[in-house]
PDB file of N, CA, C and O in Angstrom:
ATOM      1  N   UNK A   1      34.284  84.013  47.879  1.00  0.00           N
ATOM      2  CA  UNK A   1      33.150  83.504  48.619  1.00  0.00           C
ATOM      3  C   UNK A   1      32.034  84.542  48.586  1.00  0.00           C
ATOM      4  O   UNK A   1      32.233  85.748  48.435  1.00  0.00           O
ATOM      5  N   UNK A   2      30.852  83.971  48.740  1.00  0.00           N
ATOM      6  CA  UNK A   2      29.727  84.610  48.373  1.00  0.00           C
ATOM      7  C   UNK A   2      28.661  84.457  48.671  1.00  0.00           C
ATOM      8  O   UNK A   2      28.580  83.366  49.235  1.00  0.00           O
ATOM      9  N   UNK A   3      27.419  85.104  48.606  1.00  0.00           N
ATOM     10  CA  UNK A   3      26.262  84.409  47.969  1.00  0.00           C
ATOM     11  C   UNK A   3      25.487  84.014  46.840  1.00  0.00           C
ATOM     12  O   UNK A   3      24.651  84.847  46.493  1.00  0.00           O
ATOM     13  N   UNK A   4      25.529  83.256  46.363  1.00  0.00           N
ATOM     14  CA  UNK A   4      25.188  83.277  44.692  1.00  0.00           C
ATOM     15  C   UNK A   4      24.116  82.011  45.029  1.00  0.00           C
ATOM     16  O   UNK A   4      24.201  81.050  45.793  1.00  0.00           O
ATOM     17  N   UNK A   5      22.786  82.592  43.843  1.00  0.00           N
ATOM     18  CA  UNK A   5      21.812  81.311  44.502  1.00  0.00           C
ATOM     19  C   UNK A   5      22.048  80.718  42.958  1.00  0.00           C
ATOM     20  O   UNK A   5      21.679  81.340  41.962  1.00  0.00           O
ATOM     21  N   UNK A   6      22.601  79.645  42.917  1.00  0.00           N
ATOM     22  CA  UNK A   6      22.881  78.204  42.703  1.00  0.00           C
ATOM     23  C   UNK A   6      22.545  77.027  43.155  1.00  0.00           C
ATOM     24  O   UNK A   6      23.240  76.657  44.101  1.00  0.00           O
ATOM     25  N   UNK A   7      21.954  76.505  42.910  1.00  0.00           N
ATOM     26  CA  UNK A   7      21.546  75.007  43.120  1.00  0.00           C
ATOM     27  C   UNK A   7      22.467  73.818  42.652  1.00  0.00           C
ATOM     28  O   UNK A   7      22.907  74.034  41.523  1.00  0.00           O
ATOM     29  N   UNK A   8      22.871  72.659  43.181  1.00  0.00           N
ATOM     30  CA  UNK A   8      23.472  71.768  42.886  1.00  0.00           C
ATOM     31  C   UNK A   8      23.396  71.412  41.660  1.00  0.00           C
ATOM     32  O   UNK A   8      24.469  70.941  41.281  1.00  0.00           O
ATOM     33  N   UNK A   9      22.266  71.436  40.541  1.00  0.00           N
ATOM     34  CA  UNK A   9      21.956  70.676  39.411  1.00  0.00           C
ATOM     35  C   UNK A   9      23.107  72.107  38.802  1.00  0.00           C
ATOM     36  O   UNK A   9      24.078  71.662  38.190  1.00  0.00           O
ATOM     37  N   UNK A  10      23.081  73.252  38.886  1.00  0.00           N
ATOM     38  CA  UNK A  10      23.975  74.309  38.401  1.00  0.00           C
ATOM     39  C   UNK A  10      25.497  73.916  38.775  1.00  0.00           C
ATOM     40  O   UNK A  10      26.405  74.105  37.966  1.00  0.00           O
ATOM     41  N   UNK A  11      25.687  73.435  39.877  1.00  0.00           N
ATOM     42  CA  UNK A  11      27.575  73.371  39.852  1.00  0.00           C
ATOM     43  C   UNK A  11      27.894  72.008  39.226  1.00  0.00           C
ATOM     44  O   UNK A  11      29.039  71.758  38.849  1.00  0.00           O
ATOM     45  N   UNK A  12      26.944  71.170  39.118  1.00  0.00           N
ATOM     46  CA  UNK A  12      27.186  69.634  38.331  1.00  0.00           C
ATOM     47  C   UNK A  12      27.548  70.072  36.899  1.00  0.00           C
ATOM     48  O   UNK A  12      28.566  69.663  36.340  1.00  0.00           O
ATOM     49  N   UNK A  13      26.663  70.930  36.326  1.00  0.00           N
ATOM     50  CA  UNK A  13      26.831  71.408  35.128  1.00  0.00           C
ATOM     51  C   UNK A  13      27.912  72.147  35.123  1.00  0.00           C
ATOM     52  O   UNK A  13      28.646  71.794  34.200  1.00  0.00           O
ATOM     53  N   UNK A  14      28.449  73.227  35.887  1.00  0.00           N
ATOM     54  CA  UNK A  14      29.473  74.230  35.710  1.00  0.00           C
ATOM     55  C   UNK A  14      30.500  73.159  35.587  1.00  0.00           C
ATOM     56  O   UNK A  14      31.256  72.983  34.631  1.00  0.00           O
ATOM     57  N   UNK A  15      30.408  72.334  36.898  1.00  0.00           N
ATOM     58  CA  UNK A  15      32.164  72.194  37.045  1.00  0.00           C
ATOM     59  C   UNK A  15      33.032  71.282  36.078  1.00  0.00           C
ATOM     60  O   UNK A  15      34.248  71.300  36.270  1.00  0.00           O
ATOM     61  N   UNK A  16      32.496  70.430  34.987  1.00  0.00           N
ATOM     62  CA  UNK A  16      33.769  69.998  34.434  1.00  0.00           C
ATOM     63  C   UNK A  16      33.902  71.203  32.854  1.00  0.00           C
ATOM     64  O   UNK A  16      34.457  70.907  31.797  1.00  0.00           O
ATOM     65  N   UNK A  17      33.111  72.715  33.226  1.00  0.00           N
ATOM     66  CA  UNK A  17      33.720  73.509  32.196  1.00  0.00           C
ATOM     67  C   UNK A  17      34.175  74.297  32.679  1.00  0.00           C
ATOM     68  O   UNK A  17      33.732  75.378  32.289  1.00  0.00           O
ATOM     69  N   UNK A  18      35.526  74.423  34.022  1.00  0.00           N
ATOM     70  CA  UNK A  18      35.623  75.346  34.041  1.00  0.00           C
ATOM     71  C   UNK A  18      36.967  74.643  34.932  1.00  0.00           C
ATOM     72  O   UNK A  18      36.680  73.710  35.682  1.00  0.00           O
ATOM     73  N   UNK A  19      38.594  75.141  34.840  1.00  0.00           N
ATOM     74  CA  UNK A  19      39.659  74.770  35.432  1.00  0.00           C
ATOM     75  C   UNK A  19      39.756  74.938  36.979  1.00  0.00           C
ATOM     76  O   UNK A  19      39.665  76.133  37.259  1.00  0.00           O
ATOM     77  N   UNK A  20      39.870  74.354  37.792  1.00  0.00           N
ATOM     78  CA  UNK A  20      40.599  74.561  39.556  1.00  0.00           C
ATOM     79  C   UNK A  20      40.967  76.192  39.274  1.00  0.00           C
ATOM     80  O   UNK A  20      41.315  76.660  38.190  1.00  0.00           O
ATOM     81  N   UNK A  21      40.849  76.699  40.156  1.00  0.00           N
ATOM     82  CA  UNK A  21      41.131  77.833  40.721  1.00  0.00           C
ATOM     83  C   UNK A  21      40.857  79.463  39.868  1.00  0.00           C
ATOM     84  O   UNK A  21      40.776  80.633  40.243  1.00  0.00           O
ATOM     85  N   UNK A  22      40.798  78.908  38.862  1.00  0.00           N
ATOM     86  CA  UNK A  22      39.929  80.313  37.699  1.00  0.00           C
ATOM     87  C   UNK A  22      39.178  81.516  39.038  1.00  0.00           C
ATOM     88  O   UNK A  22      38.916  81.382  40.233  1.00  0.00           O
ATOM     89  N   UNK A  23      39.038  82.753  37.957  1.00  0.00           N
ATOM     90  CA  UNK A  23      38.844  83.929  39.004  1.00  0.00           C
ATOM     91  C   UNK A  23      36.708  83.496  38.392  1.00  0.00           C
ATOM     92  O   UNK A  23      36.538  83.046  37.259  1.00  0.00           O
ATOM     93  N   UNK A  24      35.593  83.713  39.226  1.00  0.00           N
ATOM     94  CA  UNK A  24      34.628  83.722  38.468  1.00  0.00           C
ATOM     95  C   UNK A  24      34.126  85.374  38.604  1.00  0.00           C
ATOM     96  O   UNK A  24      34.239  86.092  39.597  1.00  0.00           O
ATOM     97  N   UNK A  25      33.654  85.652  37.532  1.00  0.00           N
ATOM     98  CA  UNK A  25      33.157  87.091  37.905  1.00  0.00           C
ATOM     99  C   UNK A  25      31.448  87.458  37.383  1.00  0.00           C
ATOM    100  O   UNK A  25      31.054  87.675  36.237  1.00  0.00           O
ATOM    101  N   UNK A  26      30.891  87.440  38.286  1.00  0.00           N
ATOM    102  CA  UNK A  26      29.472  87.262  38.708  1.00  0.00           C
ATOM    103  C   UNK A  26      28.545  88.795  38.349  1.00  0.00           C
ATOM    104  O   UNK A  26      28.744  89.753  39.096  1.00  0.00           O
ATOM    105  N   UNK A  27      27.549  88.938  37.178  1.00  0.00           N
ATOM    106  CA  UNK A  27      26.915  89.967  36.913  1.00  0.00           C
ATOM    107  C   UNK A  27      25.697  90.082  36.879  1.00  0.00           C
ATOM    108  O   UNK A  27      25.085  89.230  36.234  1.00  0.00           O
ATOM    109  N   UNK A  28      24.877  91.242  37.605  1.00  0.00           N
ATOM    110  CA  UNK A  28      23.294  90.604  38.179  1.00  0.00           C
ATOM    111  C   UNK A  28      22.679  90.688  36.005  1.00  0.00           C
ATOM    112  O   UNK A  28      23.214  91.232  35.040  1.00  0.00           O
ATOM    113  N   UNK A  29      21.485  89.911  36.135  1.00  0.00           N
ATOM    114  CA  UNK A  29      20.638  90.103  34.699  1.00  0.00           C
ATOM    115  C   UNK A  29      20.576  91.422  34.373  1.00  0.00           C
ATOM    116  O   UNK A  29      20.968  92.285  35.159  1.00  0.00           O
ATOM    117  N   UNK A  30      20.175  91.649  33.414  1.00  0.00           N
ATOM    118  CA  UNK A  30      19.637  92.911  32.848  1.00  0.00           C
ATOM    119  C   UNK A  30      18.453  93.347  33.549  1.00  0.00           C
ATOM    120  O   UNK A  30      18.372  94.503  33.964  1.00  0.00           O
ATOM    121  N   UNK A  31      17.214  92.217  33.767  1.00  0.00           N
ATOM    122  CA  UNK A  31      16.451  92.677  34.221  1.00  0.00           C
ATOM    123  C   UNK A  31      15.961  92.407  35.930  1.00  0.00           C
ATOM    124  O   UNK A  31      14.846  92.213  36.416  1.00  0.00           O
ATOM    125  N   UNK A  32      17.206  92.487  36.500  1.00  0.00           N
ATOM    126  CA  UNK A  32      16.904  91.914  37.741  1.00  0.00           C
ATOM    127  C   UNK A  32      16.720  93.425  38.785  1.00  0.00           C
ATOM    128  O   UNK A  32      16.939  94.620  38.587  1.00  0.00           O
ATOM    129  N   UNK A  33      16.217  92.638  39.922  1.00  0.00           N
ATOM    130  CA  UNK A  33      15.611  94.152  40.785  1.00  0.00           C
ATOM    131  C   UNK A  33      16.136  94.118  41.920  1.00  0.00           C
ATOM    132  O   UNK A  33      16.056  93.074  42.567  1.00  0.00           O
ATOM    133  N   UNK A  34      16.810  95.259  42.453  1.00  0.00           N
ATOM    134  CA  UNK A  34      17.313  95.704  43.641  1.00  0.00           C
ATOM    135  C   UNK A  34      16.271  96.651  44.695  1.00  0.00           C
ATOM    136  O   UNK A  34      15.292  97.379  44.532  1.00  0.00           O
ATOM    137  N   UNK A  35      16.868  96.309  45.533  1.00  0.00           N
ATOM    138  CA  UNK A  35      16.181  97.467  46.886  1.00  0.00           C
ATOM    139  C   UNK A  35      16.924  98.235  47.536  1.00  0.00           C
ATOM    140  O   UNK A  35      17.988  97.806  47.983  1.00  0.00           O
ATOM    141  N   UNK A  36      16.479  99.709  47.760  1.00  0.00           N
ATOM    142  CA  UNK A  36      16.891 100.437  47.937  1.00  0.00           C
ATOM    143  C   UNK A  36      16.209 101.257  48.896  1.00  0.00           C
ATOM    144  O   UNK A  36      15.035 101.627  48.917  1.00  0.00           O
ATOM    145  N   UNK A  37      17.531 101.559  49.998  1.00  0.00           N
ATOM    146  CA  UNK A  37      16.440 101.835  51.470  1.00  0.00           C
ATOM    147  C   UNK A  37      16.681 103.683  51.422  1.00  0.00           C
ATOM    148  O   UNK A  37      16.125 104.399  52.254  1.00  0.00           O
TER     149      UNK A  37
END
């Protein structure tokens, strides 16, 4: 469980490629930006 921003039109598409219970493992872009306090 998580937060992952996904939109419905994204899990319609995911879910008939991918089996019940599979592990998913989630990696930010190359060019994505973090904050740092």
């Amino acid at each position: 469980s998580g937060c992952v921003r996904m939109v419905n039109a994204h899990m319609i598409a995911l879910y008939p490629q991918v089996e019940t219970g599979v592990t998913a493992y989630l990696h930010p872009p190359e060019d994505y930006v973090s904050a740092q306090s």
